[in-house]
DRENDO-1510 file (C-alpha; in Angstrom, 1 decimal, always signed):
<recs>
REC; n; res; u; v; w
REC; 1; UNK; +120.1; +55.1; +105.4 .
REC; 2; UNK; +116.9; +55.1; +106.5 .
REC; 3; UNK; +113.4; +53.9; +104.6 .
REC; 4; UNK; +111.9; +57.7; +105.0 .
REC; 5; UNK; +115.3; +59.5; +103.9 .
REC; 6; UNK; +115.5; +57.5; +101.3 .
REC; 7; UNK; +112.3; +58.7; +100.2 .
REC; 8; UNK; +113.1; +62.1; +100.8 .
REC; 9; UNK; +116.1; +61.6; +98.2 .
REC; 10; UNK; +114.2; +60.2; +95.7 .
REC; 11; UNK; +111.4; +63.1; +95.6 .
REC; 12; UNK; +111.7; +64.7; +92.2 .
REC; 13; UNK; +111.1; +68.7; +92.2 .
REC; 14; UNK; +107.6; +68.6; +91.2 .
REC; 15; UNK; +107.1; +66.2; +94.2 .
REC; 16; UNK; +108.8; +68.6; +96.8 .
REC; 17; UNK; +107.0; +71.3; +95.5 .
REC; 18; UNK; +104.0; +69.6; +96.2 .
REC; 19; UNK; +105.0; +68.9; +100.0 .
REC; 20; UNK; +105.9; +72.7; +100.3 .
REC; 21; UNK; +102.6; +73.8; +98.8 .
REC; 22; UNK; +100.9; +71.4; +100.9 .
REC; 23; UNK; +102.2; +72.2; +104.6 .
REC; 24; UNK; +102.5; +75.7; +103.4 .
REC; 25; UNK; +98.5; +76.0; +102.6 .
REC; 26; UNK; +98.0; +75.5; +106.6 .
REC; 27; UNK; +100.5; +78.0; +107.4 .
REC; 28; UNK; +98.4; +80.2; +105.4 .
REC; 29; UNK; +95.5; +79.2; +107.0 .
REC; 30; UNK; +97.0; +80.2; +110.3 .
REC; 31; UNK; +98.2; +83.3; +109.8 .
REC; 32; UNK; +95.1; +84.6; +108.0 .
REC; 33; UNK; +92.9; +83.8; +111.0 .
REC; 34; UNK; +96.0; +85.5; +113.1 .
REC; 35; UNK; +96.1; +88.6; +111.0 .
REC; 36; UNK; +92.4; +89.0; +110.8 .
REC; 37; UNK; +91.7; +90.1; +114.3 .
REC; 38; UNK; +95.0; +92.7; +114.3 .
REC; 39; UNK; +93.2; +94.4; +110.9 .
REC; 40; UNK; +89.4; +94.4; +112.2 .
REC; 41; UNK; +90.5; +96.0; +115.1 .
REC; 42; UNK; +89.5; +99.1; +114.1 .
REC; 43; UNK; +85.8; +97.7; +113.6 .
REC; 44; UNK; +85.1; +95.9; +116.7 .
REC; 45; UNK; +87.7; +97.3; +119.6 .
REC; 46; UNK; +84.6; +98.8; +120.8 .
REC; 47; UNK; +82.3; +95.9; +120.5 .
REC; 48; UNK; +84.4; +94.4; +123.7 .
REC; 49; UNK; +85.4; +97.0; +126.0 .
REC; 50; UNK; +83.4; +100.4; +127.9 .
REC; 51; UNK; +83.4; +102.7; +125.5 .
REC; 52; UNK; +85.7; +105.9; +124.8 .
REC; 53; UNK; +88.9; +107.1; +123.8 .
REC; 54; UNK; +89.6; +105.4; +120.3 .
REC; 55; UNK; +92.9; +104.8; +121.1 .
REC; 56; UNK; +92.5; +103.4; +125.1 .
REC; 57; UNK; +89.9; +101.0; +123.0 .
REC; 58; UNK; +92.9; +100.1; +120.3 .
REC; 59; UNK; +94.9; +99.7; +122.7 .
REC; 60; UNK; +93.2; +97.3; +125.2 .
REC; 61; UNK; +92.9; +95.5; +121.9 .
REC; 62; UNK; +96.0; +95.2; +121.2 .
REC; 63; UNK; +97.3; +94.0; +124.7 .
REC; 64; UNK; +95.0; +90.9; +123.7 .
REC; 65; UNK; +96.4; +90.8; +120.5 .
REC; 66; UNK; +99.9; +91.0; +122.5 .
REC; 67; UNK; +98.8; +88.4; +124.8 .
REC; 68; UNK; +97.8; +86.1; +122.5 .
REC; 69; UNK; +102.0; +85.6; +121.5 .
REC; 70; UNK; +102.4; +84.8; +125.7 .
REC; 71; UNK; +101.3; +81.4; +124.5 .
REC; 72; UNK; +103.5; +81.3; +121.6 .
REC; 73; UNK; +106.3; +79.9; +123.8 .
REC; 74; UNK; +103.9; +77.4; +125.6 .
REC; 75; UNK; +103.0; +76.3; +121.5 .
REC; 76; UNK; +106.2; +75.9; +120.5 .
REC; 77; UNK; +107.3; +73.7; +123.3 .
REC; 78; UNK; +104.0; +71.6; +123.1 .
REC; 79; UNK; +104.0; +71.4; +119.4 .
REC; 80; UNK; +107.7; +71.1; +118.9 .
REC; 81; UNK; +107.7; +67.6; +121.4 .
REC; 82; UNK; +104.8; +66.6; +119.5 .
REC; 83; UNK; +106.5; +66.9; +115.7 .
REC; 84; UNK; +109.6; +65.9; +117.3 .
REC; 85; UNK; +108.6; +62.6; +119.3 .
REC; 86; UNK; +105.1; +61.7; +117.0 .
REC; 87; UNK; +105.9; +63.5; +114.1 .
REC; 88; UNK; +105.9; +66.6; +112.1 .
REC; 89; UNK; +102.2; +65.9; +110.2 .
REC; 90; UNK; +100.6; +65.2; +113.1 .
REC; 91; UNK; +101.5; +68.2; +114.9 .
REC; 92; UNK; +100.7; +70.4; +111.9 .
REC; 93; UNK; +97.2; +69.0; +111.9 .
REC; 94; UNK; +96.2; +69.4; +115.8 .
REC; 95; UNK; +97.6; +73.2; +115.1 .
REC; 96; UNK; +95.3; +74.3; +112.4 .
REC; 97; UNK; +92.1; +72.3; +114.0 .
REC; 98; UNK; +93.3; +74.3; +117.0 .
REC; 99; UNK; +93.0; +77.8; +115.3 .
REC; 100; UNK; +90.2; +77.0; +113.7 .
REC; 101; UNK; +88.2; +76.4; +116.9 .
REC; 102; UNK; +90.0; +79.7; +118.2 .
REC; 103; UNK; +88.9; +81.8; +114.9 .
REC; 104; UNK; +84.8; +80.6; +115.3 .
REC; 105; UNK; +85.0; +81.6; +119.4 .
REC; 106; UNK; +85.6; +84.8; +118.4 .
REC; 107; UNK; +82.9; +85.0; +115.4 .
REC; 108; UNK; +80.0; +84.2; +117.8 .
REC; 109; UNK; +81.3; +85.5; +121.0 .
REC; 110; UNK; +79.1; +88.3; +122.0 .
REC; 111; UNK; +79.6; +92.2; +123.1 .
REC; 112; UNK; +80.6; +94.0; +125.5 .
REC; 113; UNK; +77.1; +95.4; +125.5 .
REC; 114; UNK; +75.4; +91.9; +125.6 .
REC; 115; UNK; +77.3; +89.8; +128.7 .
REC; 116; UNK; +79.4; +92.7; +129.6 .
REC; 117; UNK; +82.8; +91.9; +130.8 .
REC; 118; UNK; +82.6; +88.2; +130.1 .
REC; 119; UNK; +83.1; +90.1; +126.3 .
REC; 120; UNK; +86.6; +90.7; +126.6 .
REC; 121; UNK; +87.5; +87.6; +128.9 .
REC; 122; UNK; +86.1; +85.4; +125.9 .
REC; 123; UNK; +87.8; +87.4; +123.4 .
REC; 124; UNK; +91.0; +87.0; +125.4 .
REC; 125; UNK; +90.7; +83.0; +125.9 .
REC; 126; UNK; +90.2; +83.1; +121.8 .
REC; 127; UNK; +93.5; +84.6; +121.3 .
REC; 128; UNK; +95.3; +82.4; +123.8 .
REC; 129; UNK; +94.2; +79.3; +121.8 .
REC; 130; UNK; +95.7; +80.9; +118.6 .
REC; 131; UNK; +98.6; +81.9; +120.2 .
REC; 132; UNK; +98.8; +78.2; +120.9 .
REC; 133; UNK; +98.4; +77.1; +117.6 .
REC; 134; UNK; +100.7; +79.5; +115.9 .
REC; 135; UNK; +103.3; +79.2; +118.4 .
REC; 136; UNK; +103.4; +75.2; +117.1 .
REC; 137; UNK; +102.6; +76.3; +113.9 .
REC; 138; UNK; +105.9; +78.0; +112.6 .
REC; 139; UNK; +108.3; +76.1; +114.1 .
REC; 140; UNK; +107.2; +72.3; +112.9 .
REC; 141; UNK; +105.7; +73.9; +109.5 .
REC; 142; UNK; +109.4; +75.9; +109.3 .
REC; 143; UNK; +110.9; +72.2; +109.9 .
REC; 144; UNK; +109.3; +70.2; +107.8 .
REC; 145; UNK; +109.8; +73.0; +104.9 .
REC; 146; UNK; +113.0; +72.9; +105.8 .
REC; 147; UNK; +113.6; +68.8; +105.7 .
REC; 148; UNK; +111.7; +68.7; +102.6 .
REC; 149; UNK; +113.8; +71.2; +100.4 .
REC; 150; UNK; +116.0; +70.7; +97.8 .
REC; 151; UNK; +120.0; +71.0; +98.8 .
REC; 152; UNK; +121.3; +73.4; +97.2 .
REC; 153; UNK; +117.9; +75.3; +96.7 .
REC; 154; UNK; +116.7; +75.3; +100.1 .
REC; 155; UNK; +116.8; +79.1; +100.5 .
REC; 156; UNK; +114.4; +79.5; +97.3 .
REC; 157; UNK; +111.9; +76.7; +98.6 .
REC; 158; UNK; +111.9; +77.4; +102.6 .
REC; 159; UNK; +111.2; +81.5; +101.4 .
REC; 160; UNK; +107.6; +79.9; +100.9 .
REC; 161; UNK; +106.9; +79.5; +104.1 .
REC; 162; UNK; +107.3; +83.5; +104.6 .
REC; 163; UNK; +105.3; +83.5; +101.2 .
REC; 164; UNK; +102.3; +81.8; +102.7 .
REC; 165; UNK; +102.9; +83.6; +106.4 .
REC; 166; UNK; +102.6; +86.7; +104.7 .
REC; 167; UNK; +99.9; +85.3; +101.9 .
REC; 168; UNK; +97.8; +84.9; +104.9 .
REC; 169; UNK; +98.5; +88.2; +106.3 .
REC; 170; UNK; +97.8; +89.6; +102.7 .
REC; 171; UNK; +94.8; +87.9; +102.3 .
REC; 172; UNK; +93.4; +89.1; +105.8 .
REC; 173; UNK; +94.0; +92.6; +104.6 .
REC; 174; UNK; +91.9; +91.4; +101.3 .
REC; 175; UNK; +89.3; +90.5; +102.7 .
REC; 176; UNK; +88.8; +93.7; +104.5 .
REC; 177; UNK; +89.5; +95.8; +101.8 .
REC; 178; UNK; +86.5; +93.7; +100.0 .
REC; 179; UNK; +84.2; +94.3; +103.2 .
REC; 180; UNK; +84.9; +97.3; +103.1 .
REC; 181; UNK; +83.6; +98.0; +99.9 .
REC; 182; UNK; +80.6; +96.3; +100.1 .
REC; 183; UNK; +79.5; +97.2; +103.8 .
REC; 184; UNK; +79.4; +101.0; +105.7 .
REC; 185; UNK; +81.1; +101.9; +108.2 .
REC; 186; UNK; +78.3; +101.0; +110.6 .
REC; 187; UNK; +77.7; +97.8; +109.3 .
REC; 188; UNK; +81.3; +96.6; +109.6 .
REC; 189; UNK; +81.3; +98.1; +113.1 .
REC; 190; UNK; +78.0; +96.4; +114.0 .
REC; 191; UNK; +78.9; +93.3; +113.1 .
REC; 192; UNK; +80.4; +93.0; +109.6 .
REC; 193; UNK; +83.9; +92.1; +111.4 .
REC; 194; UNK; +82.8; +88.7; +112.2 .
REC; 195; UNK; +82.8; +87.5; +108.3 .
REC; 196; UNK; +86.0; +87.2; +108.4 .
REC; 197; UNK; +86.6; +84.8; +111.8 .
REC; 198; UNK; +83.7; +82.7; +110.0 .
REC; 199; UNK; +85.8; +82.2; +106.6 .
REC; 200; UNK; +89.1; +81.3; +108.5 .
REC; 201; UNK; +87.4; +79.0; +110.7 .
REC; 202; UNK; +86.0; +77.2; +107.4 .
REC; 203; UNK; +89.2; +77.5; +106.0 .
REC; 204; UNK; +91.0; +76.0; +108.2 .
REC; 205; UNK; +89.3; +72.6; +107.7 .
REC; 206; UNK; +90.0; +72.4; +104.3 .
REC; 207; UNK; +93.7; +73.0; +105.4 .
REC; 208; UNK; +92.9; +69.9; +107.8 .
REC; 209; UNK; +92.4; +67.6; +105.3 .
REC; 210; UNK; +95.2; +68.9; +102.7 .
REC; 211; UNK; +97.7; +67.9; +105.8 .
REC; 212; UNK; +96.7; +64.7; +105.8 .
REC; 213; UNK; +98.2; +63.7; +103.1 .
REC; 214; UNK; +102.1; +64.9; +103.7 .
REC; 215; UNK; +105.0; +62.8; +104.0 .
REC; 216; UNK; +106.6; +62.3; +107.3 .
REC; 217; UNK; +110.0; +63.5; +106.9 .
REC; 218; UNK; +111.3; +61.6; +110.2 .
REC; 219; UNK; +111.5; +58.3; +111.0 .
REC; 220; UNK; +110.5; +55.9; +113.6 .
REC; 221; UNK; +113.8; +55.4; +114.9 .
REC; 222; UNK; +114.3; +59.4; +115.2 .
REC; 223; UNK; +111.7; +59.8; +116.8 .
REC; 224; UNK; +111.8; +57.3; +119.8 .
REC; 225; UNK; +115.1; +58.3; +120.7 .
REC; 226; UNK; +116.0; +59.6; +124.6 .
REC; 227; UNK; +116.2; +63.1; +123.1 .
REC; 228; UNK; +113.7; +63.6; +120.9 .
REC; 229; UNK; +111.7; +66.5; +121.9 .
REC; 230; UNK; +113.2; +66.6; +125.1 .
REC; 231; UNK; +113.9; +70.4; +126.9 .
REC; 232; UNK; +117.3; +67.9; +128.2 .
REC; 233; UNK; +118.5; +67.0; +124.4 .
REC; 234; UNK; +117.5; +70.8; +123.4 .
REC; 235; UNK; +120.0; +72.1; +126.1 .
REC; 236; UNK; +123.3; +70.5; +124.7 .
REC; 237; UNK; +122.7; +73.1; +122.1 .
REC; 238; UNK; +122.5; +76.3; +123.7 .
REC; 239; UNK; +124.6; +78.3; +121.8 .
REC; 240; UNK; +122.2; +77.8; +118.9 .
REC; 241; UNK; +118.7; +78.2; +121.1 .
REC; 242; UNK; +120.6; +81.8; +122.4 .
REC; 243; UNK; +121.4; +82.7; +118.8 .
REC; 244; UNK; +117.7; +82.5; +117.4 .
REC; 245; UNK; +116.6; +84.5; +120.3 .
REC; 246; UNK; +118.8; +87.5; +119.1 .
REC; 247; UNK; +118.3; +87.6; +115.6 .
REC; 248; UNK; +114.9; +86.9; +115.9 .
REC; 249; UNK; +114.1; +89.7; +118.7 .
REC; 250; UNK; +114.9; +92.3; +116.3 .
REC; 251; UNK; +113.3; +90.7; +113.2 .
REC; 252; UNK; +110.1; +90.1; +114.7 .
REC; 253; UNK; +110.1; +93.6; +116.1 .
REC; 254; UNK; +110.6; +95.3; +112.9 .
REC; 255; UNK; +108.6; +92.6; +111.0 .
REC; 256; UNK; +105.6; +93.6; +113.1 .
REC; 257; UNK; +106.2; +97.3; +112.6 .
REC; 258; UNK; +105.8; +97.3; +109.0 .
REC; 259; UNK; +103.1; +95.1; +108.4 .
REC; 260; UNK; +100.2; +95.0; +111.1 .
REC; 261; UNK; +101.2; +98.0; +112.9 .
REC; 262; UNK; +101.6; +99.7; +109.9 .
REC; 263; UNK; +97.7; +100.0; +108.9 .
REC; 264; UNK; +97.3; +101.4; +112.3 .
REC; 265; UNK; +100.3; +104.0; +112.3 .
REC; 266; UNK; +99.1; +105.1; +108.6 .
REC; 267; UNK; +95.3; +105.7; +110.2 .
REC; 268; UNK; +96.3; +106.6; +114.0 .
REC; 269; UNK; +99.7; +109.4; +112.7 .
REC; 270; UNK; +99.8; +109.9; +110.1 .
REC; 271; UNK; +96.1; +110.7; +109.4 .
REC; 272; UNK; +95.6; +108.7; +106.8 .
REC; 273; UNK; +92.2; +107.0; +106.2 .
REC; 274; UNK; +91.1; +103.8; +106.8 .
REC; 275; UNK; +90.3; +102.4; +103.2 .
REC; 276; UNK; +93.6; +104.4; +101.9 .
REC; 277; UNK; +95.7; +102.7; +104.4 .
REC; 278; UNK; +94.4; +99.2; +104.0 .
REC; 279; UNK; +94.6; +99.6; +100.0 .
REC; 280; UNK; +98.7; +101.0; +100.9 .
REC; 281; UNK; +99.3; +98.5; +102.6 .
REC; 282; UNK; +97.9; +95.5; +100.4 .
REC; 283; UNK; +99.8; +96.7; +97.2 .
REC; 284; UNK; +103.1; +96.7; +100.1 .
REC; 285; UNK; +102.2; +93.5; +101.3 .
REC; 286; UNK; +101.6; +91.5; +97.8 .
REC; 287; UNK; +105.2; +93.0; +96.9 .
REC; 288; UNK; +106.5; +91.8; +100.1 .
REC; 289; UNK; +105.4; +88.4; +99.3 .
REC; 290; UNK; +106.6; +88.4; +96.1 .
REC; 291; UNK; +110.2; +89.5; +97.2 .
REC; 292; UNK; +110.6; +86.3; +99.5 .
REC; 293; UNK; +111.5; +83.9; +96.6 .
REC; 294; UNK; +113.9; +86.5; +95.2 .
REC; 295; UNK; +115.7; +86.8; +98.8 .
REC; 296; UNK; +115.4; +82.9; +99.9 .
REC; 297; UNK; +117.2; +82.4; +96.4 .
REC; 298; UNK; +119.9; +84.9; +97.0 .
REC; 299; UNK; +120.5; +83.5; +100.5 .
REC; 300; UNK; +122.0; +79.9; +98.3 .
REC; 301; UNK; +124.2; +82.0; +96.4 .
REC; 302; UNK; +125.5; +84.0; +99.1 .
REC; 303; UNK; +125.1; +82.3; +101.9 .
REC; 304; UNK; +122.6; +82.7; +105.2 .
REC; 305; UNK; +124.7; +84.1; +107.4 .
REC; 306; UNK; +125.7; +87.0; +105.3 .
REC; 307; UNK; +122.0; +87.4; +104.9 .
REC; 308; UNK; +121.2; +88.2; +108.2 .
REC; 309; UNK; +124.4; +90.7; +108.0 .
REC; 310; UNK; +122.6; +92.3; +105.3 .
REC; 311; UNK; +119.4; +92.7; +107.3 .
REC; 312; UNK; +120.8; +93.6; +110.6 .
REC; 313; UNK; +123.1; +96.1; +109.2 .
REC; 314; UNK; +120.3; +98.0; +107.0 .
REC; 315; UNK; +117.9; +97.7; +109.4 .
REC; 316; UNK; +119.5; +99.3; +111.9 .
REC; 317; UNK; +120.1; +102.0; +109.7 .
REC; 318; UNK; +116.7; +102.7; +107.8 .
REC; 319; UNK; +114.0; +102.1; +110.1 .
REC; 320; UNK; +114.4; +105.3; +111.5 .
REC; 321; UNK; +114.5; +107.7; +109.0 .
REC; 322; UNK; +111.8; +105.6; +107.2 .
REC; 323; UNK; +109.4; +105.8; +110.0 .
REC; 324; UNK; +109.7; +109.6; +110.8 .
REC; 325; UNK; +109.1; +109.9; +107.3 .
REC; 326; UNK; +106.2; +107.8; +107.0 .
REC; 327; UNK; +104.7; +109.8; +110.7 .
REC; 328; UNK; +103.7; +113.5; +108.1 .
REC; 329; UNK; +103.1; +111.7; +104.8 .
REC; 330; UNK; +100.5; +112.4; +103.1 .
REC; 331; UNK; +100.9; +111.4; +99.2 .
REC; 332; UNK; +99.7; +107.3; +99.3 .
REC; 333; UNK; +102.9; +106.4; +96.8 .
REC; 334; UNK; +105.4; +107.8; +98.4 .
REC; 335; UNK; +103.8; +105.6; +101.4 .
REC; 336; UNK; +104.1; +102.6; +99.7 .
REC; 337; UNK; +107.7; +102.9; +98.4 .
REC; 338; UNK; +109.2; +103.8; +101.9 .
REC; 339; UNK; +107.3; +100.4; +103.3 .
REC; 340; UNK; +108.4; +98.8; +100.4 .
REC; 341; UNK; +112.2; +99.6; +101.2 .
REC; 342; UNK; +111.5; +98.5; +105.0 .
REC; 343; UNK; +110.3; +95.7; +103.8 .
REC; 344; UNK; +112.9; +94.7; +101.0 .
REC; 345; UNK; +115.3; +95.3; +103.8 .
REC; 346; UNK; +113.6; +92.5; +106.2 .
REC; 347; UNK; +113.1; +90.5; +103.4 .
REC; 348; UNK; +117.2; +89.3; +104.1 .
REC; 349; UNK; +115.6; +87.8; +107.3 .
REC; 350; UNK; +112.3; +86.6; +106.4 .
REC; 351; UNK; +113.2; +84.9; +103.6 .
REC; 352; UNK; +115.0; +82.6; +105.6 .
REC; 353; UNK; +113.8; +82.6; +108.8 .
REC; 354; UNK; +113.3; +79.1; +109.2 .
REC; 355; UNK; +115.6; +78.0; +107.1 .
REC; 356; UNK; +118.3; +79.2; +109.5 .
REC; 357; UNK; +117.1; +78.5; +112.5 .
REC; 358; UNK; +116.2; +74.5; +111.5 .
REC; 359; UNK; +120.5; +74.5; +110.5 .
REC; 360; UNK; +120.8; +74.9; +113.8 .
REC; 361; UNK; +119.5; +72.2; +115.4 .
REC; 362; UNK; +119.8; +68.4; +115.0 .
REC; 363; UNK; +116.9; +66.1; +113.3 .
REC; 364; UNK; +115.7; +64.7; +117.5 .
REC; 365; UNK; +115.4; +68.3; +118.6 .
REC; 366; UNK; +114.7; +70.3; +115.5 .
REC; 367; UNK; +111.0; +71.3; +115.8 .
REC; 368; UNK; +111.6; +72.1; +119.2 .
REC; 369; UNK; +114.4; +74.4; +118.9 .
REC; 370; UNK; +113.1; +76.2; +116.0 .
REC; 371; UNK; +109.5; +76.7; +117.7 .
REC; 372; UNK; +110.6; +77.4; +121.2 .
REC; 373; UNK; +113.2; +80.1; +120.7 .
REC; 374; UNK; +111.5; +81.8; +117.9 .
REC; 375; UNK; +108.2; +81.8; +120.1 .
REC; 376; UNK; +110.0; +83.4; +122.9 .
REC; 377; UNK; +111.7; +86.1; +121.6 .
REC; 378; UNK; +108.8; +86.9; +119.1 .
REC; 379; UNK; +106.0; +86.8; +122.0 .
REC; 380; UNK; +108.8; +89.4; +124.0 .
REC; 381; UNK; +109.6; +91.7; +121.1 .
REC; 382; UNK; +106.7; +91.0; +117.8 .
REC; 383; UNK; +103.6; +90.1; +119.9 .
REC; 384; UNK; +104.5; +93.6; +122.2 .
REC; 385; UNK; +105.1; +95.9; +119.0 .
REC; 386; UNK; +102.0; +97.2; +118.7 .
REC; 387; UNK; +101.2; +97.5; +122.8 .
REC; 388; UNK; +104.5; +99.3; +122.9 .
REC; 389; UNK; +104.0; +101.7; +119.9 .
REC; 390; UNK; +100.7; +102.8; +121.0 .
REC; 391; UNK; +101.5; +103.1; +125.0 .
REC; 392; UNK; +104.6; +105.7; +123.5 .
REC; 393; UNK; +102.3; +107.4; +121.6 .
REC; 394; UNK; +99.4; +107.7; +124.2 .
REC; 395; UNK; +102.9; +108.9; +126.3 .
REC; 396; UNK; +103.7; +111.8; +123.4 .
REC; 397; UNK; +107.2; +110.3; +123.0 .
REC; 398; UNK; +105.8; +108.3; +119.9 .
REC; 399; UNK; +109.5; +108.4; +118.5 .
REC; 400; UNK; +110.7; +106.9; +121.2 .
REC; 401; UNK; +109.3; +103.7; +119.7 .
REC; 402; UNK; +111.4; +104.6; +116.4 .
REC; 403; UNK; +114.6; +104.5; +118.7 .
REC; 404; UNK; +113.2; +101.2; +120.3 .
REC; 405; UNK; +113.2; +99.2; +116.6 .
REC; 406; UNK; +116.5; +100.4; +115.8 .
REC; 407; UNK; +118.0; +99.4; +119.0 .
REC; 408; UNK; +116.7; +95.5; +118.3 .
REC; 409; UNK; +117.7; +95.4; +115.1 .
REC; 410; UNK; +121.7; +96.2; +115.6 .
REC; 411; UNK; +121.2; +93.7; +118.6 .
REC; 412; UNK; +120.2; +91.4; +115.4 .
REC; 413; UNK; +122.9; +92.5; +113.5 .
REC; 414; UNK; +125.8; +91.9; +116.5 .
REC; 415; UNK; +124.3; +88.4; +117.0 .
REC; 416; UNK; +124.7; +87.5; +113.2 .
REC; 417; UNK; +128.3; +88.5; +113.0 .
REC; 418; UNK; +129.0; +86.4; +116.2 .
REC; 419; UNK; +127.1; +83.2; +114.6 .
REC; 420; UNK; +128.7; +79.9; +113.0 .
REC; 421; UNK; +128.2; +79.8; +109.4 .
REC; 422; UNK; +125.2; +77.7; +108.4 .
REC; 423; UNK; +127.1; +77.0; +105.1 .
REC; 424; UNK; +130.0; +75.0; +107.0 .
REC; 425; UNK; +128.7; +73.8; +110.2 .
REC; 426; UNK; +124.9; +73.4; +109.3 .
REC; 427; UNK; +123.0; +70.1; +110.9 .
REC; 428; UNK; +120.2; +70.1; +107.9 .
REC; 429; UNK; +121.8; +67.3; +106.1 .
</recs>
């Protein structure tokens, strides 16, 4: 036994709790700097592109936003070598110092109006370094959650990641709301929308210095050997690499359907109004975050793989009903519990995400596998969701978009029935 996993087996709860909280405070960092350009949309989709239509300007927007997950697969190769072959701290800490110089570019980048088209080319470079980061963010962060749990409680700790990916996503939404009521419209449109990208990139540094102080949860040895972080080592498990791109194709889809679509869909179809919308979907989002330790916990009594059945399975069947539902609502409440049952129903995937996919992979290849094949499917299918919504609804086949998610998710829901069962054959020793 090694000198670091004997460390690992000595950590007492309050110790591992500690390591989660700090790795997770940097995935919160991350996302919320993420998130906050996909919610301010609204404000400053004209401040970079010619104006008119609202939603040509939305949706030019969101093909950046779309683009920015192209470099997701790029991050998760990068940052999965570098947690796999120079560890998983390390890595973590070149991601967030990464988004954080992503998040300030777009603070003091200026319009459209001001250098013209060099706007949107800026704004586009911005998004390709966070895409960057994030796509090395979840998989070593997922990882080294992962490592660092508690056997036997590993679904109940590794939720946390999930609970700070969607803490971050919450508190981008928060701090919106919070503009919102202390600015006008036209102050949030002229420039009010940068405050945000200012307070992540701030953030962020504070994350910087929190993931300094982690434990390494691999060892030397691991780490300098032929495989480690290799694309060669990470092919003698292909079976596993093909498995996370199908479950997570549908699960990123439908994850990015009911939370930063959402907003948009409330505003855009349903008619609902900006500050109504945002306030819906905070109250949907803070019970979503709460539900992951619930789920993650679940997932140890009943095991992972019946899980993703779960979420496959429902998924397929709810989203949509739920989502012609959501398209003529007009009473706020009735809003909230529809998302609400989405999101309970993803919660079977979310909660574990990582968790499932690091069980797939051995220790030399682990960071890689998780971030490469997540990033891949979820740049194809989550970083597209909102691009692909909006194109089918500027096409007046909006519902076609409904048929779309439904699709993904039974493909989810095949793939987990065909997987090994973590339970048994699982290489997170």
């Amino acid at each position: 036994m090694t000198d670091t996993t004997q460390d690992l087996a000595q950590l007492t709860s309050g110790q591992r709790i500690k390591a989660i909280i700090g790795a997770s405070s940097g995935n919160l960092v991350e996302w919320f700097d993420f998130y906050i350009y996909s919610f301010c949309s609204l404000y400053f989709s004209h401040a970079f592109f010619p104006s008119g239509n609202p939603t040509t300007q939305l949706l030019q927007t969101a093909g950046i936003f779309a683009a920015g997950f192209l470099m997701r697969p790029v991050g998760g190769w990068l940052f999965g070598r570098i947690a796999d072959k120079y560890g998983r701290r390390k890595s973590m800490m070149i991601s967030v110092l990464m988004m954080c110089g992503g998040s300030l570019m777009i603070a003091i980048t200026p319009t459209y109006a001001t250098i013209g088209a060099l706007a949107p080319f800026l704004l586009l470079l911005a998004r390709l370094l966070q895409g960057l980061s994030v796509g090395g963010e979840y998989g070593t962060s997922a990882t080294y959650m992962s490592e660092v749990s508690e056997s036997g409680k590993r679904g109940f700790y590794a939720s946390f990641h999930y609970v700070t990916l969607i803490g971050g996503q919450l508190l981008a939404l928060l701090v919106l709301v919070i503009l919102q009521q202390l600015l006008t419209l036209e102050q949030l449109r002229a420039g009010g929308w940068r405050i945000p990208f200012v307070c992540g990139a701030i953030v962020a540094l504070v994350s910087l210095n929190l993931r300094k102080s982690l434990t390494e949860t691999t060892t030397a040895h691991e780490r300098k050997g032929k495989d480690a972080g290799s694309l060669r080592g990470l092919l003698k498990h292909k079976r596993a690499f093909i498995t996370v791109l199908g479950f997570t194709a549908g699960g990123s889809l439908v994850f990015y359907t009911f939370t930063t679509y959402m907003q948009k869909y409330l505003v855009n179809t349903a008619g609902m109004n900006e500050k109504m919308a945002s306030a819906v979907m905070t109250w949907a989002l803070l019970a979503y975050m709460i539900m992951q330790p619930i789920f993650g916990a679940l997932s140890d009594r009943i095991g992972r793989r019946t899980s993703m059945l779960f979420f496959g399975g429902l998924a397929t069947i709810c989203v949509l009903p739920i989502m012609h539902a959501l398209k003529d609502i007009s009473n706020p409440y009735v809003a909230f519990g529809l998302i609400v049952i989405a999101l309970a129903v993803i919660s079977f995937y979310t909660s574990i995400s990582g968790l499932i996919k690091a069980e797939m992979f051995p220790v030399e290849v682990r960071a890689l596998g998780v971030g490469l094949s997540y990033a891949i499917a979820n740049a194809t299918f989550g970083g597209s969701a909102e691009y692909v919504a909006l194109q089918f609804k500027a096409w007046h086949v909006e519902s076609y978009f409904y048929w779309y998610v439904s699709i993904m998710c039974l493909i989810s829901f095949i793939v987990a029935i065909r997987m090994p069962d973590p339970g048994r054959s699982g290489l997170l020793k």
